[in-house]
ChimeraX commands (.cxc) that place a marker at each C-alpha (Angstrom):
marker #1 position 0.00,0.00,0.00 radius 0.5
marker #1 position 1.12,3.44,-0.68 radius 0.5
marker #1 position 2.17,5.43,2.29 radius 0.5
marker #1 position 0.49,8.07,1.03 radius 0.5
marker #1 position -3.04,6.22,1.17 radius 0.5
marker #1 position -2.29,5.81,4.99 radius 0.5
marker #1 position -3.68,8.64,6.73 radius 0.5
marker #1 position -7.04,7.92,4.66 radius 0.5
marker #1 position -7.67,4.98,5.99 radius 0.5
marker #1 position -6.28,5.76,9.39 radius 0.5
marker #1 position -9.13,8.80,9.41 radius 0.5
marker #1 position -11.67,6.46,8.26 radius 0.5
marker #1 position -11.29,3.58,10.73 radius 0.5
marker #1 position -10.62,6.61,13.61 radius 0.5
marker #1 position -14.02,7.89,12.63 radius 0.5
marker #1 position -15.99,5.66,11.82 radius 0.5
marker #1 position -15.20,4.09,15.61 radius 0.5
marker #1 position -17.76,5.82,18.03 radius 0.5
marker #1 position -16.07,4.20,21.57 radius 0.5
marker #1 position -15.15,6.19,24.73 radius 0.5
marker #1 position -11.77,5.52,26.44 radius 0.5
marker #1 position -14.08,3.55,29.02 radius 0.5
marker #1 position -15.17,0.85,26.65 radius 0.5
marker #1 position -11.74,-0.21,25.76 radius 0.5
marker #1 position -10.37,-0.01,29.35 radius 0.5
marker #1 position -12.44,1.32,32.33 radius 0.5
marker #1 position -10.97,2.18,35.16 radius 0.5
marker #1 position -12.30,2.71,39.13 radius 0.5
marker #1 position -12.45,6.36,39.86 radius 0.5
marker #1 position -12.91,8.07,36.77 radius 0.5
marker #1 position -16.49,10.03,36.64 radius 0.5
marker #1 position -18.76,9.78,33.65 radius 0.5
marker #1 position -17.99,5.77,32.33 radius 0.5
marker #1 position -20.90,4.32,31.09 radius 0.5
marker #1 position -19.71,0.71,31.20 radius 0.5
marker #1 position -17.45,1.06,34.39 radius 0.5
marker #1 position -16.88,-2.56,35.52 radius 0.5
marker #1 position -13.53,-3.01,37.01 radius 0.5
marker #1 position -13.32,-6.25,39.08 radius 0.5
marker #1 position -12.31,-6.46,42.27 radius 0.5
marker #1 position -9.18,-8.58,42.96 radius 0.5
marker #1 position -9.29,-10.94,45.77 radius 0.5
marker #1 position -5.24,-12.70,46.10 radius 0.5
marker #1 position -5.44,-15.82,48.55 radius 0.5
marker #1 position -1.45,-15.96,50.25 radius 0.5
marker #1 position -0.18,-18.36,53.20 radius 0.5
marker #1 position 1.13,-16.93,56.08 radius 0.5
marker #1 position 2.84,-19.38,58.20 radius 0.5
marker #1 position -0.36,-21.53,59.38 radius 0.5
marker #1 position -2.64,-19.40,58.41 radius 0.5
marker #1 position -4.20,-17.92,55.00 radius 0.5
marker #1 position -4.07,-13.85,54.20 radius 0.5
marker #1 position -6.62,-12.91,52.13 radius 0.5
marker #1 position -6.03,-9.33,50.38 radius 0.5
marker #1 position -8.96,-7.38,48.48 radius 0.5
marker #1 position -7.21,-5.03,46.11 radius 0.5
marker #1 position -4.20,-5.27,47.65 radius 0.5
marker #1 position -5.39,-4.22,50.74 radius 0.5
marker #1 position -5.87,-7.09,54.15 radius 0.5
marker #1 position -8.81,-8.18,54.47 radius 0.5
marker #1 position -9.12,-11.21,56.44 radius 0.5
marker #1 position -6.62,-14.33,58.02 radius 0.5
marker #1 position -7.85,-18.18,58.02 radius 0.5
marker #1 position -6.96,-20.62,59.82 radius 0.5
marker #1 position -7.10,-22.95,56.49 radius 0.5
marker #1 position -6.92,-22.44,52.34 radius 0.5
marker #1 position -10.15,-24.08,52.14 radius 0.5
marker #1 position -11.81,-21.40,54.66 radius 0.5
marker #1 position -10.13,-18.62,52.85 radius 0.5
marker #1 position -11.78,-19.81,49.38 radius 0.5
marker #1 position -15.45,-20.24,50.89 radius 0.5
marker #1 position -15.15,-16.85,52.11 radius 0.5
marker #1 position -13.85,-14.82,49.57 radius 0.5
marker #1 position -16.65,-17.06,47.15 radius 0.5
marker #1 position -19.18,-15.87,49.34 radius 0.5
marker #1 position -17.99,-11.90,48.84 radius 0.5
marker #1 position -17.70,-12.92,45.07 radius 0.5
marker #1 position -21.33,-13.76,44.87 radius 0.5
marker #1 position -22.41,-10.72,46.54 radius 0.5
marker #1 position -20.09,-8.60,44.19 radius 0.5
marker #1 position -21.50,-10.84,41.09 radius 0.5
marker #1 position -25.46,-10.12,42.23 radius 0.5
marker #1 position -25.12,-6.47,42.35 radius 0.5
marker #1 position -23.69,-6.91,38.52 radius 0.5
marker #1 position -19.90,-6.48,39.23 radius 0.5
marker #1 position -16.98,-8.17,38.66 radius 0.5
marker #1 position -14.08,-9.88,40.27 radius 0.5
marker #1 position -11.34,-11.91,40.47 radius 0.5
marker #1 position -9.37,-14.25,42.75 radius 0.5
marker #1 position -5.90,-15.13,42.73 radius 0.5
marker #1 position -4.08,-18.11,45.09 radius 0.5
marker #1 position -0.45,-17.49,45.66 radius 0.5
marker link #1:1,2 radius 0.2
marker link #1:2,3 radius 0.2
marker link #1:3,4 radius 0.2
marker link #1:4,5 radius 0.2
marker link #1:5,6 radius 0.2
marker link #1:6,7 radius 0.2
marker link #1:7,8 radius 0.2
marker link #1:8,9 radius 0.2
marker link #1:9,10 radius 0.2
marker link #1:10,11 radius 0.2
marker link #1:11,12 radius 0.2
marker link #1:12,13 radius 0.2
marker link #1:13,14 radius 0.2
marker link #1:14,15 radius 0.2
marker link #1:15,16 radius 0.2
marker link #1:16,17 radius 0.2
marker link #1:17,18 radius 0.2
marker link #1:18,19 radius 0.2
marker link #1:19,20 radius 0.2
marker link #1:20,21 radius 0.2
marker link #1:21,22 radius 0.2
marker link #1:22,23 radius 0.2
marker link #1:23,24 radius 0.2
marker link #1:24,25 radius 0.2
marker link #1:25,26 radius 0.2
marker link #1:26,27 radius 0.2
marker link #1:27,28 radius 0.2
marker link #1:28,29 radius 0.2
marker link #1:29,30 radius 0.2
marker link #1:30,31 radius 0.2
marker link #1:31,32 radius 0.2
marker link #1:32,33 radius 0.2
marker link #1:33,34 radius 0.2
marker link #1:34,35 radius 0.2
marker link #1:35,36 radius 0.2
marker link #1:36,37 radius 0.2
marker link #1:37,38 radius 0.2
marker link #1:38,39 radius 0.2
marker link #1:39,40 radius 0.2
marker link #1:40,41 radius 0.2
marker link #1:41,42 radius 0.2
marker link #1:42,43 radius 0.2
marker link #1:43,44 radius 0.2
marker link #1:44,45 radius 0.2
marker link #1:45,46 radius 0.2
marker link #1:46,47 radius 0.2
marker link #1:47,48 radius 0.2
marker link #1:48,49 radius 0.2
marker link #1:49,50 radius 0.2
marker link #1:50,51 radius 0.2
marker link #1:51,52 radius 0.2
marker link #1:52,53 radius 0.2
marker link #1:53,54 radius 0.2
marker link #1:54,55 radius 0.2
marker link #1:55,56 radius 0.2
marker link #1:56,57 radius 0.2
marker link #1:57,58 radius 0.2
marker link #1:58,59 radius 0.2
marker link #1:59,60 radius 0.2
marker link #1:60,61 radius 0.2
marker link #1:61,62 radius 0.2
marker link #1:62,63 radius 0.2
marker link #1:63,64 radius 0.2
marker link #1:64,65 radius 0.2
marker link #1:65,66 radius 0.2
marker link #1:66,67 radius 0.2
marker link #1:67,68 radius 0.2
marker link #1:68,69 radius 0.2
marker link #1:69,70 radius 0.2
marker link #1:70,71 radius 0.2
marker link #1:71,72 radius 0.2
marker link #1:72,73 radius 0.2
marker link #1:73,74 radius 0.2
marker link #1:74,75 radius 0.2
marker link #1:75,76 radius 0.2
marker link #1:76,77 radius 0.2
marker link #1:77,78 radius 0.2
marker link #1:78,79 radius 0.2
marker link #1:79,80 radius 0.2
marker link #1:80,81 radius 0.2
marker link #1:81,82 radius 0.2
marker link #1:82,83 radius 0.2
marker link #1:83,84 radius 0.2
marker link #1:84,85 radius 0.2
marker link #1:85,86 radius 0.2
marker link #1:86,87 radius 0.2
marker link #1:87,88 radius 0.2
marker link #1:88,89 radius 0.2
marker link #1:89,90 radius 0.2
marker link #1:90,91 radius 0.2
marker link #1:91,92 radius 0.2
view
């Protein structure tokens, strides 16, 4: 292709694309997204005998086992999933 035929189609593809910087990557904290739908990121780490559980990267709980741990942060997943959101979890 010509490199002068370049900036035509690079206007035509740029223009003819109607998104907002929130449908190709929303983030938490900006106002005005319409599809705003960052997940929340549980990590599941072991800590001696016990299990750490962080929600976006900040403590929120110790277990006394792995399996404990999971049910809970399951539990806060479903609540997060019923009121439409979205999140993750992560075992280290």
């Amino acid at each position: 292709m010509p490199p002068d035929r370049l900036p035509d189609i690079m206007v035509y593809i740029t223009s003819s694309v109607d998104l907002g910087w929130d449908d190709i990557w929303p983030t938490a904290g900006e106002t005005g997204l319409v599809h705003e739908n960052v997940p929340v990121r549980f990590r599941i780490t072991p800590r001696g005998p016990n299990w750490e559980v962080f929600r976006n990267t900040a403590f929120w709980g110790i277990f006394q086992s792995r399996s404990e741990a999971d049910t809970s942060v399951r539990a806060a997943m479903g609540e997060i999933f019923s009121l439409g959101g979205a999140a993750q979890v992560h075992f280290a």
